[in-house]
C-alpha positions in Angstrom: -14.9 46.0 -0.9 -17.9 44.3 0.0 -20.9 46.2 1.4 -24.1 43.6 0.4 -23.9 41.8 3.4 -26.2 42.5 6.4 -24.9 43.1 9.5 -26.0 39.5 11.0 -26.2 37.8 8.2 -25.6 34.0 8.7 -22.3 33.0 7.4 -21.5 29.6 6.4 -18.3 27.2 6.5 -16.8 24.8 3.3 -18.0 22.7 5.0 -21.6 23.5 5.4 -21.6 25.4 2.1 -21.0 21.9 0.3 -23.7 20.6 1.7 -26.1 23.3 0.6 -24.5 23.7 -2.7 -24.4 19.3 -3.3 -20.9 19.6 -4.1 -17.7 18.3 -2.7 -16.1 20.4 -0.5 -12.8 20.3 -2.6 -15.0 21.7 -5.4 -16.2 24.3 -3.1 -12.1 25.8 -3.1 -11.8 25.1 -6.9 -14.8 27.3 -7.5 -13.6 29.6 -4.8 -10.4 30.0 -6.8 -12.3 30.2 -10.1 -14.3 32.9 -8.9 -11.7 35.1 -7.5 -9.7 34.6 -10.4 -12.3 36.6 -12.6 -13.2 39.4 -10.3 -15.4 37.7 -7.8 -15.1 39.3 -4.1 -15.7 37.3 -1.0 -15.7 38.3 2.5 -12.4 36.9 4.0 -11.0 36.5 7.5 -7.0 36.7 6.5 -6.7 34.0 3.7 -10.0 31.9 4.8 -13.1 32.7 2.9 -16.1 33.5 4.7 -19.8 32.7 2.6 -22.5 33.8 2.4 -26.2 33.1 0.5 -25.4 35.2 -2.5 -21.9 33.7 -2.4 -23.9 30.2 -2.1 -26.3 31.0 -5.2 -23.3 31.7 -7.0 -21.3 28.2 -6.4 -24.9 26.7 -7.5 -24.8 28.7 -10.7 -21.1 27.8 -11.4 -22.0 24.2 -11.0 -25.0 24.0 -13.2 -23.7 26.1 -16.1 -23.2 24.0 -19.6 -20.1 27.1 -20.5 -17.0 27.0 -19.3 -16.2 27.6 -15.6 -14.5 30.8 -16.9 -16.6 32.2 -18.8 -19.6 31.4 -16.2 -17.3 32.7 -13.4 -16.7 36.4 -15.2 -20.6 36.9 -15.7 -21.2 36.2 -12.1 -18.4 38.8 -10.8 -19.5 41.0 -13.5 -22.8 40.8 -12.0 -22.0 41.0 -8.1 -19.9 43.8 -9.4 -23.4 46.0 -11.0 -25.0 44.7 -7.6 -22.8 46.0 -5.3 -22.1 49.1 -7.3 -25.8 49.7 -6.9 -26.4 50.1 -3.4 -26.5 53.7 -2.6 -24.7 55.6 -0.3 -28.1 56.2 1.2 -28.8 52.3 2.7 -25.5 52.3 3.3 -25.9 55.5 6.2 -29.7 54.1 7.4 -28.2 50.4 7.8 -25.6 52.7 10.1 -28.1 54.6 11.6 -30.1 51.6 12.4 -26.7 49.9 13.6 -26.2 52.7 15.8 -30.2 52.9 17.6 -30.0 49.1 17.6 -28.8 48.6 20.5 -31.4 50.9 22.2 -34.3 48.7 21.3 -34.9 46.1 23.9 -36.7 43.5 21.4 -34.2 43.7 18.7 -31.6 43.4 21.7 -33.0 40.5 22.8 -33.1 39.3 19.4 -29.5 39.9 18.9 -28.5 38.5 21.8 -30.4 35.1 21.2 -28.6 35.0 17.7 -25.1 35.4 19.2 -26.0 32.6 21.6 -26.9 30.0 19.3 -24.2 31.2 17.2 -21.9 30.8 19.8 -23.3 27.7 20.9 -23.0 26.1 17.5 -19.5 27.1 17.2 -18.9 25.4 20.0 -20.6 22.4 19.3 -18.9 22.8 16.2 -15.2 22.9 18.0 -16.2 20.0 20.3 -16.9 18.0 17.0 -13.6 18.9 15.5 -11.9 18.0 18.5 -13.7 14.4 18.6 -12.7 14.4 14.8 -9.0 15.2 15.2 -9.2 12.5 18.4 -10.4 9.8 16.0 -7.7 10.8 13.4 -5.4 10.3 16.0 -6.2 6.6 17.3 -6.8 5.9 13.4 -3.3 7.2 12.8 -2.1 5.3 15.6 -3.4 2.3 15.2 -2.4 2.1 11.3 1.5 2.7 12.5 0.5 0.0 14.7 -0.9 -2.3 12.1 2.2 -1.4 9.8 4.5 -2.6 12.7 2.8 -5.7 13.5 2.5 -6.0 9.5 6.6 -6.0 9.3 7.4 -7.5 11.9 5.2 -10.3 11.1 6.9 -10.1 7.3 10.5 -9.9 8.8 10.0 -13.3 11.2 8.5 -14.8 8.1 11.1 -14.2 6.2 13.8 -14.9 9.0 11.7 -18.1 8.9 11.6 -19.0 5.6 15.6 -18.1 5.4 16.3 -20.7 8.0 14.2 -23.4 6.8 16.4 -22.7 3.2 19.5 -23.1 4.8 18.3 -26.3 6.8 17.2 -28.1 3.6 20.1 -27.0 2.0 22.3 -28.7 5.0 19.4 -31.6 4.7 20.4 -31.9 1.2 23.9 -31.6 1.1 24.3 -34.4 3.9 22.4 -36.5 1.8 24.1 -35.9 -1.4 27.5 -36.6 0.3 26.2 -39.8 1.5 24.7 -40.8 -1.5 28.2 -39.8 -3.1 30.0 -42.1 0.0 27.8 -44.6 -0.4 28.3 -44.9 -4.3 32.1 -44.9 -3.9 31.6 -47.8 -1.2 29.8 -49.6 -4.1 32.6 -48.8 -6.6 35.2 -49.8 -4.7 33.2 -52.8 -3.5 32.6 -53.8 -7.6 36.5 -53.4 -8.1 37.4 -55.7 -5.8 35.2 -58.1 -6.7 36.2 -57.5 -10.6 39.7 -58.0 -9.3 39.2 -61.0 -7.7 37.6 -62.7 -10.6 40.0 -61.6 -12.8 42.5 -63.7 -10.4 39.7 -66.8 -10.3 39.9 -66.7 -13.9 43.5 -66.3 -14.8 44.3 -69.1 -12.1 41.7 -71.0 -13.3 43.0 -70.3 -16.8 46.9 -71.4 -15.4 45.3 -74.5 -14.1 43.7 -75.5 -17.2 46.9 -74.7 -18.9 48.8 -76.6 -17.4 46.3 -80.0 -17.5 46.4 -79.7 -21.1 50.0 -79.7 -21.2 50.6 -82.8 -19.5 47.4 -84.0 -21.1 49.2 -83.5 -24.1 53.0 -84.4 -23.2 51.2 -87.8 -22.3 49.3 -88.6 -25.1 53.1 -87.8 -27.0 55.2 -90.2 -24.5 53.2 -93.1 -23.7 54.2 -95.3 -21.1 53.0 -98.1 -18.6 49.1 -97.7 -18.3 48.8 -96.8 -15.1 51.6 -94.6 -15.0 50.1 -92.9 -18.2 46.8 -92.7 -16.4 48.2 -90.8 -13.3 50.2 -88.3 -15.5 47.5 -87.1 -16.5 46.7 -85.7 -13.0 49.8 -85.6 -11.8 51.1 -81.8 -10.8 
C-alpha cells in the first residue's frame, strides 16, 4: 500500500501525464503495465490508475533507459519499494496529526479551499472539453456514415448505369449484326439470281448458236438455188 503521497498532492491524468513525460499516451499504459508487472504500485481508483510526480519521474526513467523495459522496470519498483518502506511510522502519525489540526487553521483552510476550487474548476473544464470532444466524434461519425452512403449509392447508380448502357449496346449491336446478316443474304440471293439468269442467257445463247451452225452446216452439205441457199442459212 502506498503511503508516499501527500495528502493534496496534485494528481495527473494519461492524458496529461504524456504530455509531461513526451510520450504517447498509449505508451503511458504500456509502461503502466510494465511497471505493475515487476512490482511497481500505483494509486488506483478501481482499475484506472491515478499518477503522481514520482509515478511521472518513473515513466521518464523507463523511457530513457538503454536496458530492457524489464529489467529497468524491476529496479524502479525495487526502489519505490526501499522508499516507501522507509518512511517511518512517525511522519506517517504527524502527517495525521497535522491532517487532523488542519482544518483549524484559517490560512491553510483558505489555502485548501482555493485548491479544491481550481481543482474542481479544472475538472470541470476538463468534462466540458470531453463533452465537446465526444460531440465532434459524433458529427465526424455521422457524417462519415453519411459520406459512406452517398459513396454507395453513388457506386450502385453508376453501376446500374453502366449495366444499362451494356445491355443497350449489346441490343445496338445485335440489331446491327442481324441487319448486316439480312442485308448480306439480300445480296446472296440477289447474286444467285443474277448467276441463274446468266446461266439461262448463255445456254440459250449457246442453243441459238447451235442450232445456226447446224443449218449453216446442213447447207453448205445440200446446196441448192442461191437464194434459197442464202436464206437457209437464217432460216429457223
Amino acid at each position: 500500500m502506498r503511503n508516499d503521497i501527500q495528502p493534496f498532492e496534485r494528481s495527473f491524468t494519461s492524458k496529461e501525464v504524456a504530455v509531461e513525460a513526451g510520450i504517447a499516451t498509449p505508451t503511458v499504459r504500456k509502461y503502466g503495465q510494465i511497471l505493475e508487472r515487476n512490482g511497481y504500485e500505483f494509486l488506483k481508483e478501481g482499475d484506472r490508475r491515478i499518477f503522481v510526480q514520482s509515478d511521472i519521474e518513473s515513466l521518464i526513467a523507463l523511457r530513457d533507459t538503454d536496458k530492457p523495459l524489464d529489467d529497468t522496470a524491476k529496479e524502479i519498483a525495487q526502489q519505490q519499494k526501499e522508499r516507501l518502506e522507509g518512511i517511518s511510522e512517525t511522519d506517517i502519525a504527524v502527517a495525521d496529526t497535522y491532517d487532523d489540526n488542519l482544518p483549524q487553521d484559517p490560512n491553510h483552510l483558505k489555502e485548501i479551499l482555493s485548491y479544491l476550487a481550481s481543482e474542481l474548476a479544472a475538472t470541470r473544464e476538463m468534462n466540458v472539453q470531453v463533452l465537446n470532444d465526444m460531440a465532434d466524434l459524433k458529427a465526424t461519425v455521422s457524417r462519415l456514415k453519411q459520406d459512406h452512403h452517398d459513396l454507395s449509392s453513388n457506386i450502385s447508380n453508376s453501376a446500374q448505369k453502366t449495366q444499362a448502357r451494356i445491355e443497350k449496346l449489346s441490343e445496338q449491336e445485335k440489331f446491327h449484326y442481324e441487319t448486316l446478316l439480312v442485308q448480306e443474304k439480300e445480296k446472296s440471293d440477289y447474286l444467285q439470281r443474277e448467276l441463274e439468269n446468266l446461266k439461262k442467257e448463255m445456254k440459250n445463247e449457246w442453243l441459238s448458236q447451235n442450232d445456226f451452225n447446224k443449218r449453216l452446216e446442213k447447207a453448205i452439205q445440200k446446196p441448192q438455188d442461191k437464194w434459197d441457199w442464202i436464206f437457209s442459212i437464217f432460216r429457223k
